[in-house]
C-alpha positions in Angstrom: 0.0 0.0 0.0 2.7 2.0 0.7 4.5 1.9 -2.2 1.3 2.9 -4.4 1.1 5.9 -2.2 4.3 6.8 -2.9 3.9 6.0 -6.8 1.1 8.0 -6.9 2.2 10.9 -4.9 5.5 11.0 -7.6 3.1 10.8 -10.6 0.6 13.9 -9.1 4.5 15.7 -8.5 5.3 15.2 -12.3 1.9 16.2 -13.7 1.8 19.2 -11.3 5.2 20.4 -12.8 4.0 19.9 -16.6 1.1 21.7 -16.0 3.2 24.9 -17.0 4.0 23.8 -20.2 1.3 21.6 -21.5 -0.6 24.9 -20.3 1.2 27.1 -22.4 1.0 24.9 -25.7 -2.7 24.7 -25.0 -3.5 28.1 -24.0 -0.7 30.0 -24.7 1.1 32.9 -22.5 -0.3 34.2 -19.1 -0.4 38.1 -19.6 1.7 40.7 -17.2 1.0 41.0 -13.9 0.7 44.3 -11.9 3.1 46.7 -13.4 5.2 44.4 -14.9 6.3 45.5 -18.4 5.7 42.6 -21.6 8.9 40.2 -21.7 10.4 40.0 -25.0 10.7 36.0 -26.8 14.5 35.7 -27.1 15.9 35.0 -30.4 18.1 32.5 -31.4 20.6 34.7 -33.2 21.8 38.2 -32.4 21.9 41.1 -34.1 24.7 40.5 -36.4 23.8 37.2 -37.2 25.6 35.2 -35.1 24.3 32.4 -32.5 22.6 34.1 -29.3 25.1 31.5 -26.7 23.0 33.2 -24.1 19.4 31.8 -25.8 18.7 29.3 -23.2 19.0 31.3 -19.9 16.7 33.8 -22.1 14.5 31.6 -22.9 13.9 30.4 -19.5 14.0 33.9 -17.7 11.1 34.6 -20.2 9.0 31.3 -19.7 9.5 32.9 -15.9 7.1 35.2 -17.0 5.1 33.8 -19.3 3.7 30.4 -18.4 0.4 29.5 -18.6 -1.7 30.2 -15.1 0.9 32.1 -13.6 -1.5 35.0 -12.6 -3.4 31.8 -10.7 -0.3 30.6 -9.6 0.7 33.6 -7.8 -2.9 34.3 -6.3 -3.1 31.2 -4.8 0.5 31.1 -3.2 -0.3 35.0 -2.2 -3.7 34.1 -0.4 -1.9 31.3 1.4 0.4 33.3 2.7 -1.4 36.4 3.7 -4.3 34.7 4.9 -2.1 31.9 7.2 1.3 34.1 8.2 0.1 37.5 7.2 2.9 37.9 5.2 3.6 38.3 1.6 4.5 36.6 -1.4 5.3 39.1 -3.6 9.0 41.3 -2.7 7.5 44.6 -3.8 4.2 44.5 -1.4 3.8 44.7 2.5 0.5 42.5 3.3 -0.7 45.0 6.3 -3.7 44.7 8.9 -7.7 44.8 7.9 -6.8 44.5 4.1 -4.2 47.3 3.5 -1.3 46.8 1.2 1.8 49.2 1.3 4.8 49.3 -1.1 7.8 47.9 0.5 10.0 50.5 -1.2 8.4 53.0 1.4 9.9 50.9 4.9 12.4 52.1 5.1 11.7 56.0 4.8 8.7 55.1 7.5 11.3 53.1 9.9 13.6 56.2 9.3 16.3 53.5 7.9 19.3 54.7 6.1 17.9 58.8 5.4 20.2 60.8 3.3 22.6 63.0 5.4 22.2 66.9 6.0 24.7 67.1 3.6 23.0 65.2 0.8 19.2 66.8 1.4 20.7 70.6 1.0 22.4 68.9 -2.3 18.8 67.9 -3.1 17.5 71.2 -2.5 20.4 73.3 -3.9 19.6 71.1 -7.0 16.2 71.9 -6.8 17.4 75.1 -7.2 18.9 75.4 -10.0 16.6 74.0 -11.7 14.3 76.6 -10.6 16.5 79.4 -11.6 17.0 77.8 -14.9 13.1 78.4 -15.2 13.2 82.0 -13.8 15.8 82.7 -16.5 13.3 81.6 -19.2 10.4 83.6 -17.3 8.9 80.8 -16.8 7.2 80.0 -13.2 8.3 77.0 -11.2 6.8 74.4 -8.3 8.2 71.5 -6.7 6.1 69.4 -4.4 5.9 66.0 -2.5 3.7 63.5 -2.9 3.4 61.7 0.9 4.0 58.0 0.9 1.5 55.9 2.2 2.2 54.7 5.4 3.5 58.8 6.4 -0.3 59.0 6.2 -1.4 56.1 7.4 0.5 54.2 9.5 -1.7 52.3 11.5 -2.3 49.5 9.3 1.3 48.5 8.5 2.7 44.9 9.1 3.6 43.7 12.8 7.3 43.2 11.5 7.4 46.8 10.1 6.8 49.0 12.8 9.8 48.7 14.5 11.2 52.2 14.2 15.1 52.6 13.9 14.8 56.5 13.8 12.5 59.4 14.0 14.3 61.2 11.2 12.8 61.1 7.6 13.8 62.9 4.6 10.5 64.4 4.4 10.8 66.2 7.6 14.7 67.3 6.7 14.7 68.8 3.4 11.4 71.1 3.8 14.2 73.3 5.9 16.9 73.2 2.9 14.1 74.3 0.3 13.1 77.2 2.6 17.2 78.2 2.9 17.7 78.1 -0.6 14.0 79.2 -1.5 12.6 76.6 -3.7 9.2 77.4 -3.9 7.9 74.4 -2.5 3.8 73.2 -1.8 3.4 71.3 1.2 1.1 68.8 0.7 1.9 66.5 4.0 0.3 69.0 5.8 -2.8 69.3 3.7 -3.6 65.9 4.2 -2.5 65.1 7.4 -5.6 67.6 8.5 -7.8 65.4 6.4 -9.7 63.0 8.5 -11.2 60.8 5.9 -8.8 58.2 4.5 -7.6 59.5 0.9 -6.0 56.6 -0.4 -6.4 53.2 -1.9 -6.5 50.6 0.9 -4.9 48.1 -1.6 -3.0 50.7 -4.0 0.3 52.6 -3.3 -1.4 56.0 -4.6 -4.0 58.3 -3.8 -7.5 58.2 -4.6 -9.2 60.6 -6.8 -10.2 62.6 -3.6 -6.8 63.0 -3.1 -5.5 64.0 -6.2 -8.1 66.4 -6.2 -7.2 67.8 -2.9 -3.5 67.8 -4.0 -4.6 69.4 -7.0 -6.5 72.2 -5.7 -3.8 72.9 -3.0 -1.0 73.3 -5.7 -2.5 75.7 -8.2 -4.1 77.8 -5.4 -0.5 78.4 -4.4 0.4 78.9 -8.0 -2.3 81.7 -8.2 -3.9 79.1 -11.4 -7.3 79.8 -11.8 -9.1 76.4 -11.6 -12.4 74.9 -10.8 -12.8 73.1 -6.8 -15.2 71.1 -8.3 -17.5 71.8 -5.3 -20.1 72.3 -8.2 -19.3 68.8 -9.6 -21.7 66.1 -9.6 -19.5 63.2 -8.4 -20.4 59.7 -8.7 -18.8 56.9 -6.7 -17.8 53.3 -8.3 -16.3 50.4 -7.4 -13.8 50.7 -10.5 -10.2 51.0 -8.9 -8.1 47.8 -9.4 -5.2 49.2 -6.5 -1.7 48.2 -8.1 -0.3 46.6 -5.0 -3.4 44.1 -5.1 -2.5 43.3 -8.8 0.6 42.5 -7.8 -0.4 40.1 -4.8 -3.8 38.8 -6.6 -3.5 39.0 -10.0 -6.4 36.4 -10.7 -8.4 38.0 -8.2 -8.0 41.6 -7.2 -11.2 43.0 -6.1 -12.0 46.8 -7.0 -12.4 49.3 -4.6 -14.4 52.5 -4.9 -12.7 56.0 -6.2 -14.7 58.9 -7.2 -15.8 60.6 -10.7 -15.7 64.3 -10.7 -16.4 64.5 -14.9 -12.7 65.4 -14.8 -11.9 63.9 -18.2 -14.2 65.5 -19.9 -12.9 68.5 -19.3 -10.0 68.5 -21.9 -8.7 66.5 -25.2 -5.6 64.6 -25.4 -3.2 65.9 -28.4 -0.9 62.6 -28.3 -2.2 59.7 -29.0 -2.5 58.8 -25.4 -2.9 54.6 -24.4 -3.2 55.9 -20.8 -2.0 58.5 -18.0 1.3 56.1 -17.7 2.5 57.2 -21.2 5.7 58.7 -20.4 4.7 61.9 -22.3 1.6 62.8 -22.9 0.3 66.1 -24.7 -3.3 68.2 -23.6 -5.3 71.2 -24.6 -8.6 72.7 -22.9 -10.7 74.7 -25.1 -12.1 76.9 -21.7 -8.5 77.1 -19.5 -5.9 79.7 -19.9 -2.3 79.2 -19.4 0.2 76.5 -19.9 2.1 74.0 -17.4 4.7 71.8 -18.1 4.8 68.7 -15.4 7.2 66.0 -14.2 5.9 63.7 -12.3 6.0 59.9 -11.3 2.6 58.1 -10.8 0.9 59.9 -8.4 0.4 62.3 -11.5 -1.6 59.5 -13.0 -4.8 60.7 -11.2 -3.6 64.1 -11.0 -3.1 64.3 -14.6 -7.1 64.8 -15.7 -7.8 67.8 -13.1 -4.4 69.7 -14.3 -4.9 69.1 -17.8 -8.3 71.1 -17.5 -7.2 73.6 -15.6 -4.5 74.9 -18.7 -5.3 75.9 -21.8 -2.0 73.9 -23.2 -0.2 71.1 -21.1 2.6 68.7 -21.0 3.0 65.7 -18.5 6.4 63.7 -18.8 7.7 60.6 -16.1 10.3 59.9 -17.6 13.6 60.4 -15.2 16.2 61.6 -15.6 14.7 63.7 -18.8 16.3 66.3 -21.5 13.6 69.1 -19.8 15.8 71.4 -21.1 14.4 70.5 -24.3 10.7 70.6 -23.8 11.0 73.8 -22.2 12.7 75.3 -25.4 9.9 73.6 -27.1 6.6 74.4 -25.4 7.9 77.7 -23.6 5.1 76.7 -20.8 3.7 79.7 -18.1 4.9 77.2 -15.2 7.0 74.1 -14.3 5.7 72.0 -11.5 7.8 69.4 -10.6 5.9 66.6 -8.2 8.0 63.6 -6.7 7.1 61.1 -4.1 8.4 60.8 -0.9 10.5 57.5 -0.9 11.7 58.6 -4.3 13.6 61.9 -2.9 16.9 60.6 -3.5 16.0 60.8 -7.1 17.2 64.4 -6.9 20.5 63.6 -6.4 21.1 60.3 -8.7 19.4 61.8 -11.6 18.8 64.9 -11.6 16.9 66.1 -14.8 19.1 67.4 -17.9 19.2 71.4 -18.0 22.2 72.8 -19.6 24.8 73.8 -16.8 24.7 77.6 -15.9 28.3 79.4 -16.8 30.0 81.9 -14.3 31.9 84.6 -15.1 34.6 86.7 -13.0 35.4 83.9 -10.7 38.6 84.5 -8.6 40.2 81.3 -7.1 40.9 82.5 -3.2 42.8 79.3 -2.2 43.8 76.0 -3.4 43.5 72.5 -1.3 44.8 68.7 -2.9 42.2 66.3 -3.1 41.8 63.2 -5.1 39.3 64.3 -7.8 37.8 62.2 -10.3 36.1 63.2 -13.4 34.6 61.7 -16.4 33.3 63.4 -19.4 31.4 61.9 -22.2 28.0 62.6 -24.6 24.9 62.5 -22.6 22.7 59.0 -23.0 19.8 60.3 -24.4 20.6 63.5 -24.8 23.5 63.8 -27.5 23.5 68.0 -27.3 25.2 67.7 -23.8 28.7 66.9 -22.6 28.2 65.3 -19.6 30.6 65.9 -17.1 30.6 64.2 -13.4 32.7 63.1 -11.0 33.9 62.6 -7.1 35.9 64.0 -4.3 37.0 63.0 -1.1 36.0 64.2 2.1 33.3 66.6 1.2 32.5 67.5 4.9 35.3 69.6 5.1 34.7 71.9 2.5 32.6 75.5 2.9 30.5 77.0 0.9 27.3 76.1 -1.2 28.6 76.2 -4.9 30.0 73.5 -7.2 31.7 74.5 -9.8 34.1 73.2 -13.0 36.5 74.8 -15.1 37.1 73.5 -18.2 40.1 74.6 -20.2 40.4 73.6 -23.8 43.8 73.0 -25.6 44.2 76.9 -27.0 44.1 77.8 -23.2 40.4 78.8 -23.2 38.3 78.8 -19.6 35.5 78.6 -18.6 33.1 77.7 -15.4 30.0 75.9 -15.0 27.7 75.1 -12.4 27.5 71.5 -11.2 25.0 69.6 -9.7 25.7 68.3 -6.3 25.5 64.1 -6.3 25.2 61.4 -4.2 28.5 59.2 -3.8 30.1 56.6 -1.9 29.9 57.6 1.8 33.5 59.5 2.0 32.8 61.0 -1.0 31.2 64.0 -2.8 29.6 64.4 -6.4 29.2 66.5 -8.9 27.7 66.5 -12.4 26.9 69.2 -15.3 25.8 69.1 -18.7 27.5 71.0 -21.1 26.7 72.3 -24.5 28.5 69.4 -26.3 29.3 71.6 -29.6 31.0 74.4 -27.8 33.6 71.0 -27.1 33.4 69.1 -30.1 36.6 67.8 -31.4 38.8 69.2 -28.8 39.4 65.3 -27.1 41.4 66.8 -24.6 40.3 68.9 -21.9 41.3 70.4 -18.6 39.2 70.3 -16.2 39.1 71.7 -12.2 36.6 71.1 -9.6 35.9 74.2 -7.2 33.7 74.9 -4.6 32.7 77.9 -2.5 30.8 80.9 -3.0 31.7 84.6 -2.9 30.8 84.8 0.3 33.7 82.2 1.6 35.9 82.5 -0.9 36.2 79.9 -4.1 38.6 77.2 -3.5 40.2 74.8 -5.9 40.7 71.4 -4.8 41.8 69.3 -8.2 42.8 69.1 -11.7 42.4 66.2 -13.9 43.5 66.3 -17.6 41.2 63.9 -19.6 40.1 62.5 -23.3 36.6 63.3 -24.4 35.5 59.9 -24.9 
């Protein structure tokens, strides 16, 4: 008896483990799940012809993705799990208390693990900066604001296992005081919400619910001045439409809707692109009875936001994709105001990739005093962005040096010099960082440069700490 037991327990194994692939030959692929993108079918060959020797990983990394009843697959292994050990099968979600989901990326900004240093949240807003005066210099208005992660709001329905706190500092909380120092204009939206006593986003979705957005909305362009409907006058209907994104992730067989409100906001304007959805990376507007235009870069909580901005400007332009040649669009569209919206957990975008603006160039800069430090410094075209030189580097010990500008000088091989204004970047912990983008023609077949990393201001004196001497690659 017992070896029929174990015969047929080794049979049910085996035809559990083909059910993938007969699957697939029968019914074909399983579809994405959540916010997966489409995997690609290897080929056999590459692009020059020759024998892809990597075909076979390929090829399973993609029937990974593909099989037949993976969406199943993953609900049912995801309802064991949250259901049994309230924990979560899926690496990207946090399986919280009374049905709430929460992005994991967000733990560790609500456990206040690893925040940036004083140091690297004034590079944030310095950055911030300069891409604000960039605007001004075009005459062209500018905004930056902060989309509040989840669990900032509400808290109280995280996992057991997250709420150990390792500190009460959070970037959030630490760079509102650079932007006020270097006077970003800058709408607080944590506060807005945080006096909000109904719950204004998705229970099983990392975003904000239309409510929300429309709260968010009408606090930024009352502080922009923007003349814009409340839609207090709106007739609003309520539906249980809203598939959260965290729940397609967890339950993609399954994933109940939840309600989110319709203010008629759509109707209000027409797309010019030939828009799929609101996560196109660029997507073009026009409203017929709005006045004004707005350029806007934003991640996905501009996906809701999207449909109430859009009808509140005559002519608008949404982009997410970072880091982003805005220097371009602006030249382009020549927009009234640039509002710049990125989410709290996301902050240190700022300083990784900043978005491409050609690198402001001082004039009558007088080196006070010199100090040796190993600099580093690379320059080569700008991916995705040809036009630029792009220019970036490290230094050591960046604690120890004064003042709030970075700056380059770059000397061509006639003796020619001049100085740009860097952006401050995150580096290795003993480190500092710097990049600029500059105009790539102005350096065009001159392969060897000169180039010197200074920092300070006017105020403390300008002080040159390197020189490297380097090939244009």
């Amino acid at each position: 008896m017992k070896r029929i037991i174990k015969i047929l327990f080794t049979v049910l194994c085996m035809l559990a483990l083909l059910v993938p692939s007969v699957g697939t030959l029968v019914f074909g692929h399983s579809h994405p799940v959540g916010n997966e993108s489409v995997a690609l079918r290897p080929s056999v060959t590459s692009s020059d012809g020759s024998i892809n020797v990597d075909y076979i990983p390929e090829m399973g990394a993609y029937f990974e993705k593909r099989f037949a009843f993976r969406p199943e697959a993953i609900t049912a292994d995801s309802t064991v799990l949250a259901k049994l050990f309230r924990t979560s099968s899926v690496d990207t979600v946090a399986v919280g208390k009374d049905g709430w989901m929460y992005y994991t990326d967000s733990l560790n900004d609500y456990a206040g693990r690893y925040p940036l240093s004083d140091r690297e949240l004034g590079l944030a807003a310095r950055n911030l900066k300069i891409i604000q005066e960039f605007c001004e210099a075009q005459g062209i208005g500018f905004l930056f604001t902060i989309a509040p992660n989840k669990n900032t709001l509400y808290g109280e329905h995280m996992p057991f296992y997250a709420n150990y706190k390792v500190s009460d500092r959070h970037n959030r909380d630490g760079i509102t005081a650079q932007l006020e120092k270097y006077g970003v204009h800058y709408c607080d939206l944590f506060t807005v919400f945080k006096n909000e006593k109904e719950v204004l986003y998705f229970r099983q979705d990392s975003h904000w619910n239309n409510k929300g957005a429309l709260l968010a909305y009408d606090t930024i362009l009352t502080d922009l001045g923007q003349p814009h409907d409340d839609y207090a006058d709106a007739a609003v209907s309520r539906k249980k439409n809203h598939v959260g994104d965290l729940s397609a992730m967890l339950y993609p067989a399954s994933s109940e809707p939840e309600f989110d409100y319709d203010y008629g906001q759509n109707s209000r304007f027409s797309y010019v692109t030939n828009t799929r959805s609101v996560e196109d990376a660029t997507i073009i507007t026009h409203c017929d009875d709005a006045e004004g235009s707005l350029y806007m870069y934003r991640d996905s909580f501009g996906n809701a936001l999207l449909p109430f901005m859009a009808g509140a400007y005559a002519d608008a332009l949404f982009t997410k994709a970072f880091n982003k040649d805005i220097a371009m669009d602006l030249e382009k569209t020549s927009p009234d105001v640039f509002i710049m919206e990125l989410v709290e957990r996301n902050l240190d975008w700022l300083i990784t990739m900043p978005p491409l603006i050609q690198a402001k160039e001082f004039t009558n800069v007088t080196i006070d005093s010199r100090q040796e430090q190993i600099v580093e410094i690379q320059a080569a075209a700008a991916q995705g962005a040809s036009r630029f030189l792009e220019v970036k580097g490290t230094f050591e010990d960046p604690d120890r040096v004064e003042g709030d500008e970075i700056l380059i000088r770059v000397t061509d091989t006639s003796g020619n010099a001049r100085f740009y204004q860097c952006y401050g970047m995150q580096a290795e912990a003993d480190r500092g960082g710097f990049l600029a983008y500059l105009p790539i023609e102005d350096y065009a077949g001159k392969q060897a440069l000169s180039i010197s990393l200074i920092i300070g201001d006017k105020t403390v004196g300008f002080t040159e700490i390197g020189t490297v001497d380097i090939n244009v690659e």
